[in-house]
C-alpha positions in Angstrom: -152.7 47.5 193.7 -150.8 46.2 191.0 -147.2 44.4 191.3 -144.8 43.9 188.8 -142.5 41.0 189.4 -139.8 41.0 185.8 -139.5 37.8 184.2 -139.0 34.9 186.3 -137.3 31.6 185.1 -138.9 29.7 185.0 -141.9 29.2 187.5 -143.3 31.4 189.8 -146.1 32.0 192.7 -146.4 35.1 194.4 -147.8 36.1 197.8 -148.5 38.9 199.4 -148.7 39.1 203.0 -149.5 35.4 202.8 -152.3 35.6 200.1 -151.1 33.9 197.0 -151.6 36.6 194.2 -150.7 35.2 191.2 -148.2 32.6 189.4 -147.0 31.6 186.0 -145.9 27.7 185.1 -142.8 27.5 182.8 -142.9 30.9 181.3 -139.1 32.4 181.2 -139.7 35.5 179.1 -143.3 36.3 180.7 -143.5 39.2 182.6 -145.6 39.1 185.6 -147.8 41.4 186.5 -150.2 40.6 189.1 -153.3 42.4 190.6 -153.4 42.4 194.1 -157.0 43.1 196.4 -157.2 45.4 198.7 -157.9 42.0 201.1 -154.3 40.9 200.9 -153.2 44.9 202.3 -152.7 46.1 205.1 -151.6 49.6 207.1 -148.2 50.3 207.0 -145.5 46.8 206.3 -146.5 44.7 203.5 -144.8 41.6 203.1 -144.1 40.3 199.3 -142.9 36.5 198.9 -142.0 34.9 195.4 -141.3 31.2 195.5 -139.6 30.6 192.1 -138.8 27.3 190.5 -136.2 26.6 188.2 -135.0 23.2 186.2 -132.2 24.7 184.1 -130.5 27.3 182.8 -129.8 30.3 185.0 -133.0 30.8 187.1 -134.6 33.4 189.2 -135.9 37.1 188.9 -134.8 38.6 185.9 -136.1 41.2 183.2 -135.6 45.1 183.3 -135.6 46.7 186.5 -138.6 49.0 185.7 -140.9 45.5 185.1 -140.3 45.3 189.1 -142.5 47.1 190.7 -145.6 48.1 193.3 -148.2 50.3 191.9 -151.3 51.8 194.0 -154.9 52.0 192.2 -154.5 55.7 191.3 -150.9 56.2 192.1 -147.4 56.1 190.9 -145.4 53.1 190.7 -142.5 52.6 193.0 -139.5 50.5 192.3 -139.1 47.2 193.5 -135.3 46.7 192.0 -132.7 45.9 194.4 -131.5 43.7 196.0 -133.5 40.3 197.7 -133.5 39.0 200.5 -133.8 35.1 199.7 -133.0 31.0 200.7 -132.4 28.0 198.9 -135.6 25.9 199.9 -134.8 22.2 198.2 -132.1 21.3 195.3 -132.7 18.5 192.9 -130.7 16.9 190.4 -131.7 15.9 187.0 -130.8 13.8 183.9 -132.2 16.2 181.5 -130.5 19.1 179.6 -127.2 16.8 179.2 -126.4 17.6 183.1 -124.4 14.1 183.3 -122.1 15.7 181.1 -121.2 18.1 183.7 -117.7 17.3 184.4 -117.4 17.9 188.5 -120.3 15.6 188.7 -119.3 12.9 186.9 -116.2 12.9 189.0 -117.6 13.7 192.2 -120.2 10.7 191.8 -118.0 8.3 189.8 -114.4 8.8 189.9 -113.8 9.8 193.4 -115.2 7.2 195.2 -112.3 5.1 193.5 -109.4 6.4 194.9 -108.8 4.2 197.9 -108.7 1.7 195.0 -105.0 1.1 192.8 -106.3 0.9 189.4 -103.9 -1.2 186.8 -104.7 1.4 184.0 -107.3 3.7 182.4 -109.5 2.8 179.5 -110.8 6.1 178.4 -112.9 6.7 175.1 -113.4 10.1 174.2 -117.1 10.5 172.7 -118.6 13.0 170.3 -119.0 15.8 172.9 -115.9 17.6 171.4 -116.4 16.9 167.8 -116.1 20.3 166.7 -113.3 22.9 165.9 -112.9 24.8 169.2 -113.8 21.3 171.3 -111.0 19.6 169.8 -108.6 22.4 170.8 -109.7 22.8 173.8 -109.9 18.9 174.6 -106.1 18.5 173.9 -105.6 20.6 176.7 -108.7 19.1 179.0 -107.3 15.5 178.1 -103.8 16.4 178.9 -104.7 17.9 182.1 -107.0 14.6 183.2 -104.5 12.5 183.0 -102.0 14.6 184.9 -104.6 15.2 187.5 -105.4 11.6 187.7 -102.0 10.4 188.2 -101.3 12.8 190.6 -104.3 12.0 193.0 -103.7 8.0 192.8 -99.7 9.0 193.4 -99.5 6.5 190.1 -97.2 9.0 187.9 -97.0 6.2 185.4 -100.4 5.2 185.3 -101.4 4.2 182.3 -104.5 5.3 179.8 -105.7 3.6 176.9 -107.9 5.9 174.8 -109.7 5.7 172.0 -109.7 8.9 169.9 -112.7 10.1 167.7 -112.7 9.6 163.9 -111.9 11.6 162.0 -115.0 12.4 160.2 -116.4 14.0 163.2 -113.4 15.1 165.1 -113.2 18.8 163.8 -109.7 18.6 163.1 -108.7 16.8 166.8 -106.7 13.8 164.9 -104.7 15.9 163.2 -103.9 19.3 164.9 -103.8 17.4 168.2 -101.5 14.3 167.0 -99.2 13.7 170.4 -100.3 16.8 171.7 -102.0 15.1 174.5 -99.0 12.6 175.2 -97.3 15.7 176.5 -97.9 13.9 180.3 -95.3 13.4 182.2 -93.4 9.9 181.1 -95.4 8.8 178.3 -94.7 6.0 176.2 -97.6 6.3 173.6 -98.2 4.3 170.3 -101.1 4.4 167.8 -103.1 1.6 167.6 -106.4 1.0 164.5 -108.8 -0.9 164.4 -112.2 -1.2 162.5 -115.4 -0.2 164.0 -118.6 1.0 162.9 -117.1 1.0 159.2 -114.9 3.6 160.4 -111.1 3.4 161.7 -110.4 5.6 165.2 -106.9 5.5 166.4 -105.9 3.5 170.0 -103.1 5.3 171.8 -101.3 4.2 174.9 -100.1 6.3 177.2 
């Protein structure tokens, strides 16, 4: 018999009723088609399981339906597309593929665990992760939000945050477009602030 199984991302093993059949290591865009002997059958319920490993990206059984599949030796093959029954067996966390940028993790881990604390004031630089056109846009509304959010869960509404803005060589227009944009918090008192710094001048605001 032969079993069609899509493309998995990214790792696979397969068994059938218990026998492994077949496996691929890191191979997203592989199809997998595995032979299965007649020693791994049996009369009447078959049992398929697919353990699948994935360290990024979206994971799991993918491809065209018709790559999913059982096919006897001789005979037609029958769709396996539908829907899986399946469970969660371990979940790990990794430093790779930028996932400390994710932003619910960085709070959850880092910022949370403060709030019992009063904090004086913020000092909050914002980094090169939105130096581009639609990042800087879209940070004048993140940044804004932050420090509405923050203020509200540390009942602080006049918290204050120091930031240091990108240059302007790499800000994709953020310095200029979003120019007190941000200071649209409730009860700001903001002032700009240079100094020099890697032969470049970013702007200090207070808010």
């Amino acid at each position: 018999m032969v079993l069609g199984l899509g493309q998995i991302d990214d790792t696979d093993t397969a068994w059938v009723n218990g026998q492994r059949v077949g496996g691929v290591t890191n191979g997203y865009n592989v199809p997998r088609v595995y032979t299965v002997p007649a020693s791994a059958l049996r009369a009447g319920r078959n049992t398929i399981a697919v353990r699948v490993e994935d360290v990024g990206g979206g994971g799991g059984i993918a491809g065209m339906p018709a790559e999913i599949f059982v096919q006897p030796v001789g005979g037609q093959q029958r769709t396996l597309a539908g829907d899986w029954r399946f469970r969660t067996a371990a979940v790990t966390v990794s430093t790779a593929d930028d996932k400390n940028m994710v932003d619910t993790l960085l709070f959850n881990a880092m910022i949370h665990p403060l709030q019992p604390y009063a904090l004086a004031g913020v000092i909050w630089y914002q980094g090169e992760a939105n130096a581009t056109e639609a990042g800087a846009h879209r940070y004048r509304e993140q940044f804004k939000a932050m420090i509405e959010g923050w203020r509200g869960q540390w009942h602080a509404p006049g918290l204050p945050f120091l930031w240091a803005q990108l240059a302007a060589f790499g800000s994709g227009g953020d310095r200029r477009d979003a120019a007190g944009a941000v200071l649209d918090s409730p009860g700001p008192r903001c002032a700009n602030r240079s100094r020099r710094r890697w032969r470049c001048r970013r702007p200090v605001r207070r808010c």
